[in-house]
N, C-alpha and C positions, 0 to 999 in steps of 0.2 A: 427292555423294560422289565422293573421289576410285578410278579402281583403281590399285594401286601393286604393284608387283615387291619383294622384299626377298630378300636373304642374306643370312644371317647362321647364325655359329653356337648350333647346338644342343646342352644338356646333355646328359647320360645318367647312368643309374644302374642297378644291380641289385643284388636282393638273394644270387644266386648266388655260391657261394664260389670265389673268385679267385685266385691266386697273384701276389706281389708284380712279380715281371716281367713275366707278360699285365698287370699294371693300368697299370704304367708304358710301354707301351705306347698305352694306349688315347689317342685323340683326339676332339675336339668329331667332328658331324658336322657337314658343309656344308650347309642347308637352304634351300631356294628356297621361300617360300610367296607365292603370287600372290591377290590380295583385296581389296573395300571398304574402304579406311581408315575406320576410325570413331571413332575419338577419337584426340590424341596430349597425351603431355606430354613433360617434359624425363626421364623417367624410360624410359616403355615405349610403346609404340602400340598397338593392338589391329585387325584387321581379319578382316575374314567373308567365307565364299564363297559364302554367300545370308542374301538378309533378305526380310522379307514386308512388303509397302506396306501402310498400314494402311486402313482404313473410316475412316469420319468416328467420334470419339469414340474408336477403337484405339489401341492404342499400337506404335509398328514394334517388330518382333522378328528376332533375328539367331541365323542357327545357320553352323555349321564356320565357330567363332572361335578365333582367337589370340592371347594376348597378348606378344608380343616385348620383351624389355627390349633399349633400344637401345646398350648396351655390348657385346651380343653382334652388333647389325646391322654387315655388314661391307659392303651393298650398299641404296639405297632408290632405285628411281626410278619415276616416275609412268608408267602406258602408258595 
C-alpha cells in the first residue's frame, strides 16, 4: 500500500439557524488528510490511518477511514 498526502476541499453543514449573509459567506474548508491509500476509482479514493495485518484465515481490517471524492481533491502526492 501506498501512503499519500491529499488536499482537498471539504463540505459542511448544520442544522443551526443562519441568516442569509453569514451563509453566503461560508466557504469549503481546506483539509489536509495523510493515510494508506486503499482503493481508488474514477470517482473517490478511500484511505486509513491504521489497519490490522491479519492471521492466517483473517480478514485485514481498517479504522480512521475516508472516503474523498476526487472533485473535491485539489492536491494528491505519494510520501
Amino acid at each position: 500500500m501506498k501512503q499519500v498526502k491529499i488536499t482537498w476541499l471539504d463540505h459542511m453543514g448544520d442544522s443551526a439557524w443562519i441568516d442569509q449573509e453569514s451563509l453566503q459567506e461560508l466557504m469549503p474548508a481546506k483539509a489536509v488528510s495523510i493515510g494508506w491509500l486503499i482503493y481508488e476509482t474514477d470517482l473517490a479514493l478511500i484511505i486509513c490511518s491504521s489497519y490490522i495485518e491479519p492471521d492466517a484465515g483473517s480478514i485485514k481490517e481498517y479504522g480512521g477511514w475516508d472516503l474523498i471524492l476526487k472533485s473535491c481533491i485539489l492536491d494528491k502526492k505519494e510520501i
